[in-house]
Every structure is written in structure tokens, then in C-alpha cells.
C-alpha positions as CSV (number, residue, x, y, z in Angstrom):
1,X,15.2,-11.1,4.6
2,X,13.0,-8.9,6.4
3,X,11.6,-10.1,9.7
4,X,8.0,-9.4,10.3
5,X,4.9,-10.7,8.0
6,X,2.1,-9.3,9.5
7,X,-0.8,-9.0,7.7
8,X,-1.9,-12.5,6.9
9,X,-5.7,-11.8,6.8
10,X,-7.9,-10.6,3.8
11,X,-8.8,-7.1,4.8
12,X,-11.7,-5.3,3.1
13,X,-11.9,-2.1,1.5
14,X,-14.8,-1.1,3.5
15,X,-12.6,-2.1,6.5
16,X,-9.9,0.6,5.8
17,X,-12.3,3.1,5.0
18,X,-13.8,2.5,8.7
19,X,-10.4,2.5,10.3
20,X,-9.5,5.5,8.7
21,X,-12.3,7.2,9.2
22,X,-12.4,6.9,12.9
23,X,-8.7,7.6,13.2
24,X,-9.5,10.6,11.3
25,X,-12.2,12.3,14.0
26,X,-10.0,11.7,17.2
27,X,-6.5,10.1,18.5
28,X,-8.8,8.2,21.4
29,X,-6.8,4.9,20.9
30,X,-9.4,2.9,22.9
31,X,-12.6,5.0,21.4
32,X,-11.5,3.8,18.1
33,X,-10.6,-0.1,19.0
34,X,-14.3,-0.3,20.4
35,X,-15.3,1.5,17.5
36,X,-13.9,-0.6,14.4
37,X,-14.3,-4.1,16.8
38,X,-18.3,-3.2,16.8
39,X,-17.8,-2.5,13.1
40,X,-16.5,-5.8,12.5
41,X,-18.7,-7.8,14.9
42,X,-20.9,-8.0,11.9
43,X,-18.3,-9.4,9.3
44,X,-15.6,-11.2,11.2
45,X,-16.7,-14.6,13.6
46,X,-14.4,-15.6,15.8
47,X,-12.8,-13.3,18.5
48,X,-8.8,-14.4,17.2
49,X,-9.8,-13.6,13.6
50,X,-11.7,-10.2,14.8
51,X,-8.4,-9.6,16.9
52,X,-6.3,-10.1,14.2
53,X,-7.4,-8.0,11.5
54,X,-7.8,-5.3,14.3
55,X,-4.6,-5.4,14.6
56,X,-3.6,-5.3,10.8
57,X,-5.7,-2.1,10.6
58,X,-4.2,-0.2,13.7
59,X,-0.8,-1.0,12.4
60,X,-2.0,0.7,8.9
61,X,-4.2,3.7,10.4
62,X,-3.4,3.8,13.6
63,X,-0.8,2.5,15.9
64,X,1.7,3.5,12.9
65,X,6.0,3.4,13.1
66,X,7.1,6.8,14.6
67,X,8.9,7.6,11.6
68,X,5.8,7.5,9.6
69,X,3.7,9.5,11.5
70,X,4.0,12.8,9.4
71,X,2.9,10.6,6.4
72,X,-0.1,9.4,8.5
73,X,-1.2,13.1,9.8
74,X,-1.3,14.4,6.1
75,X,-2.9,11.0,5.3
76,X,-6.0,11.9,7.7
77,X,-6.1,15.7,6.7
78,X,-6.6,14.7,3.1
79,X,-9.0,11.8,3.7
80,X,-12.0,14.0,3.9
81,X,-11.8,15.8,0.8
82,X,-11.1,12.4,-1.2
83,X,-12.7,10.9,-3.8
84,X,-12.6,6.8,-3.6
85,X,-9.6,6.4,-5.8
86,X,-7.7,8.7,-3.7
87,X,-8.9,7.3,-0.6
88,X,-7.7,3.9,-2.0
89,X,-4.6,5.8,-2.7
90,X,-3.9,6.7,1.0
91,X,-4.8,2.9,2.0
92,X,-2.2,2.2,-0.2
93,X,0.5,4.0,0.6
94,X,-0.2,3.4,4.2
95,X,-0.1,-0.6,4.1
96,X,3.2,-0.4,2.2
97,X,4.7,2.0,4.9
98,X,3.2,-0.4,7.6
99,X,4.0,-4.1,6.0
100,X,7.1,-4.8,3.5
101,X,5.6,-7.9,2.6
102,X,2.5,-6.2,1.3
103,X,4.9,-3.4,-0.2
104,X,7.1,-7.0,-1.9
105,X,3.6,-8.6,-3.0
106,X,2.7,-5.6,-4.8
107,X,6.3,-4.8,-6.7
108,X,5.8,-8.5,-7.6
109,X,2.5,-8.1,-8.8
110,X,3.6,-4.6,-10.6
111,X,6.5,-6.4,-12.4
112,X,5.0,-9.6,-13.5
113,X,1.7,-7.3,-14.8
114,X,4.3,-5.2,-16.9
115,X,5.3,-8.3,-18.8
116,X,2.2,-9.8,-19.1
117,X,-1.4,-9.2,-19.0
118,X,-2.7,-11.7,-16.4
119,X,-0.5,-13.3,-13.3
120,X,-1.6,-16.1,-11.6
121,X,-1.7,-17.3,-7.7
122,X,1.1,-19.5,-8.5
123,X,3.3,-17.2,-10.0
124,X,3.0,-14.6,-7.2
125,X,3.8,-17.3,-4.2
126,X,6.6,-18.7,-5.9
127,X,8.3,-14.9,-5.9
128,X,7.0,-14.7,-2.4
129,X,9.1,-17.7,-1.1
130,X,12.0,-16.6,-2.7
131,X,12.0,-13.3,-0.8
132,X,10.4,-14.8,2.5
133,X,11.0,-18.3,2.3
134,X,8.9,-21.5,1.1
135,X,6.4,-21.8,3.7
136,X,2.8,-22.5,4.4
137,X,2.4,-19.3,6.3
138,X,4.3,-17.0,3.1
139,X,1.7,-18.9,0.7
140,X,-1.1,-18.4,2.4
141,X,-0.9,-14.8,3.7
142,X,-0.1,-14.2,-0.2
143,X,-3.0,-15.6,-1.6
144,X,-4.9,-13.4,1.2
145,X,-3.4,-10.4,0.2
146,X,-4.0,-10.9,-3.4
147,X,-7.5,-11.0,-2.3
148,X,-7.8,-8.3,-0.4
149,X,-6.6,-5.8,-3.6
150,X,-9.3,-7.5,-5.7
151,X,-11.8,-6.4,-3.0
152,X,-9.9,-2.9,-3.1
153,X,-11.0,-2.9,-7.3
154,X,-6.8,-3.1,-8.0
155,X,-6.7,-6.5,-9.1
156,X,-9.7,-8.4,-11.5
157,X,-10.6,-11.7,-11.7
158,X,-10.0,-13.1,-15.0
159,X,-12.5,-16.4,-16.7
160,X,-9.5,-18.9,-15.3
161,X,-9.4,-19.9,-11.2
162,X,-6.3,-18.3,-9.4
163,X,-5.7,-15.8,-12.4
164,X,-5.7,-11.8,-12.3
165,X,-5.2,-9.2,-14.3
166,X,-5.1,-5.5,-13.9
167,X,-7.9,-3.1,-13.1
168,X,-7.9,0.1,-15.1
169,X,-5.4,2.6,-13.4
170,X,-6.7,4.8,-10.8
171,X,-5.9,9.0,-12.0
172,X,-5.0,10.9,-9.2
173,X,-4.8,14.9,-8.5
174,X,-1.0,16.4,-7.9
175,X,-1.0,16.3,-4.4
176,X,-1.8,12.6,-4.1
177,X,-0.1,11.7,-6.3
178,X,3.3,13.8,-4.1
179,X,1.8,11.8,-1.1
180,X,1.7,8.5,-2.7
181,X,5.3,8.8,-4.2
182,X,6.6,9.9,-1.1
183,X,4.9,6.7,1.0
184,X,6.2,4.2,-2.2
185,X,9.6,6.2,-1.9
186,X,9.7,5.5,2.1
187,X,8.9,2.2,1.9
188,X,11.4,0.7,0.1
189,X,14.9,-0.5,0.9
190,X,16.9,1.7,-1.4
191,X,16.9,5.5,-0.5
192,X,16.8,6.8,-3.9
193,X,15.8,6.1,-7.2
194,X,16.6,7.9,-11.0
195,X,13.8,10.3,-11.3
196,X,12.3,8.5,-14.3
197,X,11.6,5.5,-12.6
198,X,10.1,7.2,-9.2
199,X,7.0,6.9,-11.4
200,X,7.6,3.5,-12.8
201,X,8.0,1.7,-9.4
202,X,6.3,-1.6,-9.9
203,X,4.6,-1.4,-6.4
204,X,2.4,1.9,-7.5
205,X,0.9,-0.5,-10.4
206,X,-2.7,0.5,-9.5
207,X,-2.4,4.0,-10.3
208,X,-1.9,6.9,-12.6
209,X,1.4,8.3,-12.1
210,X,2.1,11.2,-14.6
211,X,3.0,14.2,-12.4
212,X,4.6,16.9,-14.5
213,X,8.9,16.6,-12.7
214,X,8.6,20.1,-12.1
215,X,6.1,19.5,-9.5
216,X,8.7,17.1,-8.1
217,X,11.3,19.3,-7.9
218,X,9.1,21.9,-6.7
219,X,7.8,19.5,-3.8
220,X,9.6,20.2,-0.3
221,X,9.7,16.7,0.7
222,X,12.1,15.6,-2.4
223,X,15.5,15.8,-2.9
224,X,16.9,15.9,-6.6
225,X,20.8,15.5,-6.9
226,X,22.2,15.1,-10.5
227,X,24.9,12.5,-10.9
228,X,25.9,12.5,-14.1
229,X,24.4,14.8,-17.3
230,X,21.6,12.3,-17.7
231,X,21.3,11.3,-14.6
232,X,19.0,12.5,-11.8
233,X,17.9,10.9,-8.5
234,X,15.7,11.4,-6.5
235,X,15.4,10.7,-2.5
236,X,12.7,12.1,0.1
237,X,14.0,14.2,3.0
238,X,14.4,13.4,6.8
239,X,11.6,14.1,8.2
């Protein structure tokens, strides 16, 4: 069982885009924590809760893992040139490279809403305590979650209280769309995956993952080995 929740807050779209942002125009750690804590001043009261998601963000945008700090640099270089969708697509990838239990919430979310067309509260913390135990603080932080990627536009509110279902897919260009498998890839537990279902992983639900395999195998950042005659997988490289 992994160790560290972490991001127990709702966090806003608008939030991300901020933090991003800043971290984008320079690596002035304390230039950008004065920055986002004004930006918040406005949304947030109470100086824990303001703390908190401050440092939720950081950990996304910021203050990231060593070993994902190539993913963030690309991240920032392509944030400019984005159109939201992509830009929600970078959040993305980023969250689930800073938090496994957002990366576990959202394969949970992409699983149930492949069987189904709505998923409720109920059904999401109950897979959540099986993977992170049965407590107050696992149900909680996933109910917050859940409401965060409805603010992100990834999740919709359906007529019935606690029930979701899932917002039209997000199309992305190639390169994103390299980047985002690559972050999904990195963040999971297993090191590879049969090609075919690189592009199926149930924690990319929000998007439009259709990139042609020979601009996967083409992609420097992939390794391909075949294992048997119909078998491919596919792993990202040591960075």
C-alpha cells in the first residue's frame, strides 16, 4: 500500500493554470510561493487551508520528485503554446507523477466509466479503501478529488446527488499526446505494458488517445521489445 496521500484538498483548474504559469516564467522558488499565496488570498480563507493546497500545487508544478523533472521541463516548454485541453493534459499527467492516490482515483474512475456510463461517490470510495484503507481521511480526500476533475471539465454532474459521468474526451495533438503517455506510463507501478493497452490505461480516461504506433516507436523516450509474435511491450526509457 503506498505511503503518502497528499492531496486531500479540492484544487481548481484555475489554480493549476496559475501555478503553472508562474513556474513557467522563472525557477524563483520563493517569487512564485508569494506569487500563487496572493493568488489564492482571494479564494482560499484560512491560512492552514491556503498552506495546504500551496503545497499540493508545488508538489504538482513545482517542488517536483527529481526523477520527474525532465517530464516537468518539457511540461513548462509546451505550456505556452497550449490550447486548454492540452494544458489540462499537462495538469494531468503532472498530478499523477506527483500523487499515486490521484493517479489510483483516476484508474478507478477510468475502469468503472468503461463498464458503465455514470459512477457514483460511493462506488469510487469503496475502491479507494480497498487500496488505501477504510478511513475517514481516504473518503474524504476522494470525494475532494472527484471534485476537483469536475471543476477541471473531466468529470459531469449527472440529475442524481453524488453521481458522475464522463465529459466528452479531450483530442490532443502527437506530441501531447507522447508526453501524456509517457507521464501515465511513469506513474504507474508496473514498468511496462502490451502496446495496445498503453492507450487504453483507465487512468488517461479524459482524453483522446489514438496516436498512430509508429509515432510510438518512432518516439525516443519508448522502448518496444516483442515477446512473443503478437506480443509487444512497451516501457519508457531511464531518463
Amino acid at each position: 500500500m503506498p505511503q503518502i496521500m497528499g492531496f486531500d484538498r479540492k484544487i481548481k483548474l484555475n489554480w493549476l493554470e496559475q501555478t503553472a504559469w508562474r513556474a513557467s516564467t522563472t525557477d524563483d522558488i520563493k517569487e512564485i510561493r508569494s506569487s500563487i499565496e496572493e493568488y489564492l488570498e482571494k479564494e482560499i480563507k484560512g491560512a492552514v487551508a491556503k498552506r495546504k493546497t500551496t503545497t499540493i500545487l508545488f508538489r504538482i508544478w513545482v517542488l517536483v520528485h527529481r526523477e520527474h523533472e525532465d517530464m516537468q521541463k518539457r511540461a513548462l516548454k509546451m505550456l505556452s503554446n497550449c490550447q486548454l485541453q492540452e494544458r489540462i493534459a499537462l495538469h494531468w499527467g503532472m498530478t499523477t507523477l506527483a500523487y499515486p492516490f490521484f493517479r489510483d482515483l483516476a484508474s478507478i474512475c477510468g475502469r468503472l466509466l468503461s463498464l458503465q456510463n455514470e459512477i457514483s461517490n460511493k462506488q469510487i470510495k469503496r475502491r479507494m479503501a480497498e487500496l488505501w484503507g477504510d478511513t475517514e481521511t481516504v473518503s474524504t480526500s476522494s470525494y475532494r478529488i472527484v471534485r476537483s476533475l469536475v471543476d477541471w471539465g473531466v468529470l459531469s454532474e449527472t440529475g442524481k446527488r453524488g453521481f458522475y459521468k464522463a465529459a466528452p474526451r479531450l483530442p490532443l495533438g502527437e506530441g501531447m499526446q507522447l508526453w501524456l503517455l509517457e507521464a501515465l506510463l511513469r506513474s504507474g507501478e508496473v514498468s511496462s505494458v502490451p502496446v495496445e493497452q498503453l492507450f487504453k490505461l483507465p487512468q488517461g480516461f479524459p482524453f483522446e488517445l489514438d496516436l498512430p504506433y509508429s509515432k510510438l516507436r518512432q518516439c525516443k523516450n519508448f522502448e518496444i521489445q516483442r515477446q512473443s509474435l503478437d506480443l509487444e511491450m512497451v516501457s519508457v526509457r531511464e531518463l
